[in-house]
N, C-alpha and C positions, 0 to 999 in steps of 0.2 A: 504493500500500500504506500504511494507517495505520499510526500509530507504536505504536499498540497489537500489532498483528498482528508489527511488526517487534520489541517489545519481547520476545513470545513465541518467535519464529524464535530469538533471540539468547538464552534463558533455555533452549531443546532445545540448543543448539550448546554450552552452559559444562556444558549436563549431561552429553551425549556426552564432552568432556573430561575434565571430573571421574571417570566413567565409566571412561573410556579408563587414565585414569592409577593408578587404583586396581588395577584389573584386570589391568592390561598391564603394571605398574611396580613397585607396592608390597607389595599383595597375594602373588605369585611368590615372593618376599624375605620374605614375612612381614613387612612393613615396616606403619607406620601413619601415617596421616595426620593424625592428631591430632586434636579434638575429640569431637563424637560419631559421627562416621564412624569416626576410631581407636577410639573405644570400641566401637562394633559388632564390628571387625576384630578385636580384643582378645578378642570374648566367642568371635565366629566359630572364632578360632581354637584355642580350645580346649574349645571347644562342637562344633564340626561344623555350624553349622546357618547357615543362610542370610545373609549378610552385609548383601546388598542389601535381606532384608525387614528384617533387625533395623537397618538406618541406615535407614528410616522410622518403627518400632515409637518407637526409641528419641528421633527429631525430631517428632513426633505433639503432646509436653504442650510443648516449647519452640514450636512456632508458636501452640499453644492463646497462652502468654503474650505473644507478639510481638505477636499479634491485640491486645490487651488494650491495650500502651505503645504502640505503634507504628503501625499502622494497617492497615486493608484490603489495599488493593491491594499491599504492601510482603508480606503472610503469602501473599495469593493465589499472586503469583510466586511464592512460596519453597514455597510447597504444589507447584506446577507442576516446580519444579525438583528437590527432594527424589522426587517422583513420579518425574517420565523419568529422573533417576539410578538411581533403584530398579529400573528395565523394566530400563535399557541395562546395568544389570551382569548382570540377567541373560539375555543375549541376544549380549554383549562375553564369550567363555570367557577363562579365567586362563591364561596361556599364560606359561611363563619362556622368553624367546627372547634376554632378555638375562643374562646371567651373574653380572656383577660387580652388588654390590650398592649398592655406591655410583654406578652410571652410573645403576641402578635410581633410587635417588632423587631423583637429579636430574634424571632427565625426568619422575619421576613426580611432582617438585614444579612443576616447569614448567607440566605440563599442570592439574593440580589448581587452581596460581595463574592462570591465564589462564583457565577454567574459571567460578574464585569471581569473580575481577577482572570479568569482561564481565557475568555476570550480575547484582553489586552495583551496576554503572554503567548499569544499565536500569532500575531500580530495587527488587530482589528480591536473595536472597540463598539459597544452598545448605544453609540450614538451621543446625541445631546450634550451634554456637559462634557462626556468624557472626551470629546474632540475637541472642547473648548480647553479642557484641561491640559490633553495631550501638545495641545499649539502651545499652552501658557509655558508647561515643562520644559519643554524643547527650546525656548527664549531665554529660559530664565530658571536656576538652580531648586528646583521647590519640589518636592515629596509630591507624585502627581494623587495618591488620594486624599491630601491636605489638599492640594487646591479646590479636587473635586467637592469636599467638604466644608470648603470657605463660601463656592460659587452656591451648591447649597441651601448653604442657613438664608441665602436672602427670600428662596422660596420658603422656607418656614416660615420666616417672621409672615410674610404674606399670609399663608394659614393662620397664624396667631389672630391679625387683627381682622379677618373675616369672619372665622369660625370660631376657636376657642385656645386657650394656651396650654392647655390640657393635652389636645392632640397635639398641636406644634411639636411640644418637647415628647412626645411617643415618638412624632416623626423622626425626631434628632436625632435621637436613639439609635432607627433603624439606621439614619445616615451613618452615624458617627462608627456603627457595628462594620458597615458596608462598604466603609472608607478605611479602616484598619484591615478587615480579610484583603484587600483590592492591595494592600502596599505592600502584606504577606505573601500575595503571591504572585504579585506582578512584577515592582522592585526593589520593593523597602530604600529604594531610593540608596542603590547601592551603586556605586561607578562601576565601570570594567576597565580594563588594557587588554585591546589586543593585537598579538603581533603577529604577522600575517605572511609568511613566506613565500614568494611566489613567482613564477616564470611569464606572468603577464599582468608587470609594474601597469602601464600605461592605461592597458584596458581598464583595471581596478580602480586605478585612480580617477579616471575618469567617472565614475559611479561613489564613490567612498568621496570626492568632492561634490557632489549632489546634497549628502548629509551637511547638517547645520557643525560639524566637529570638524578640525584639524587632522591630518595626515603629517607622520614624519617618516620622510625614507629614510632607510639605513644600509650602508652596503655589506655584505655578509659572504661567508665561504667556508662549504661545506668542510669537517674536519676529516671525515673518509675520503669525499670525490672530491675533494681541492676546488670545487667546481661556485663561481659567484653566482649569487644572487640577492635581489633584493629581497629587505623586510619593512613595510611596511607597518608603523606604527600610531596609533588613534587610540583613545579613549575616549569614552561614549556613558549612556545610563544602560542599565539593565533592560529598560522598555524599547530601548531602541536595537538589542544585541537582535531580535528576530529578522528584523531588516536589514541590520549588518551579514547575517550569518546567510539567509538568501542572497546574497547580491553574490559574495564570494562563491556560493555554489552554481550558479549563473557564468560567471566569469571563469574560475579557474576551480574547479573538481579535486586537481590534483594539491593546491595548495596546504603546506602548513600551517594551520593556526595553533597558538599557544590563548586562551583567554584568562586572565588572573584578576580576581577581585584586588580595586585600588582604595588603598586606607585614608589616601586625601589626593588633591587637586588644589594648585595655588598658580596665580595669572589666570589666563584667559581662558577660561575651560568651553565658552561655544564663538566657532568661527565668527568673526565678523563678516558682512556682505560686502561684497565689493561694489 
């Protein structure tokens, strides 16, 4: 099975949970998830009208922009994933079978963060916020489910002074559960190095300068076959090593990579534009 095929199986699976937890957890509660899925749920709810289409209607002009910063294959999945989330809510009925509203959202953040978490570690993302996040990350040094968590609270407070503050802070809950699973297993906001051995510098580079990071050649020679070649070396975030680690397989199959987690970064750690 290619890695393609499994990146998809793995982006239906975070959508089914997302799904699940909206439907099964939050939703029942009147609860929200925060971004533009909370804002769908928000209009939903006192709109009457379809939840599921309106958390696509509403993530529609933000991949149009993702497309734009960010790249293809990264909007594709999130197209893919916003998609089967949209089917599976409605096909998942709303059912309160739990009670209390606080166990509500804390399985409902669970599943929501495990959900975002596996899908942003394939290399796609659940939409709405999380593309706003992902652009904020990529500019600028910040733990992407703190951002997701910041952008957020400004939909609760909006819950707060419509509805009640009772729900608001259930909703945080779920956020705040869904933004800690999301940085568990996405990147804890961990750096990488990696160094990249390869017999087609030019091509690589060409691609590896596409990314918002720096590139350092280094010249090298093998200590069996005496034989140079270059190594290529960039540091990156952890959310961004999936799009690193395709492009290299794209380009050169045969290449050596070494990847080593980095304990800090000091100067300039994202490219400036020319």
């Amino acid at each position: 099975m290619s890695r393609n095929i499994i990146g998809y199986v793995v982006i239906v699976i975070g959508a089914a949970l997302v799904a699940a937890g909206f439907n099964l957890f939050l939703i029942p509660h009147q609860l929200l998830s925060g971004g533009v899925s909370g804002i769908s749920m928000l209009v939903g709810y006192y709109s009457d009208w379809n939840i599921g289409i309106l958390y696509f209607l509403f993530n529609f002009p933000i991949m149009l922009w993702g497309w734009l910063i960010i790249g293809r294959r990264f909007i594709i999945l999130s197209i893919l994933s916003v998609t089967v989330t949209s089917w599976f809510m409605q096909i998942i009925s709303v059912e309160q079978f739990i009670q209390d509203p606080v166990l509500g959202s804390v399985f409902g953040g669970v599943l929501v963060g495990i959900g975002t978490g596996i899908t942003l570690r394939v290399g796609g993302s659940t939409g709405g916020f999380d593309i706003i996040g992902s652009i904020v990350t990529r500019r600028r040094d910040f733990p992407l489910g703190t951002v997701i968590f910041i952008l957020n609270g400004f939909v609760i407070i909006i819950l707060g002074f419509l509805d009640n503050w009772d729900s608001a802070l259930y909703s945080m809950l779920a956020i705040y559960i869904a933004g800690k699973i999301v940085d568990n297993i996405h990147i804890r906001h961990v750096k990488v190095t990696a160094f990249i051995v390869t017999n087609e510098t030019q091509k690589l580079l060409e691609q590896l300068l596409l990314l918002p990071r720096g590139v350092t050649i280094i010249k090298t020679q093998g200590a069996y076959s005496h034989t140079e070649k270059d190594m290529l070396m960039t540091v990156t975030t952890r959310y961004e090593l999936a799009e690193l680690r395709k492009i290299i397989r794209d380009v050169d199959q045969k290449a050596f990579v070494n990847i080593v987690e980095t304990v800090g970064v000091f100067g300039e750690f994202t490219r400036k534009s020319e």
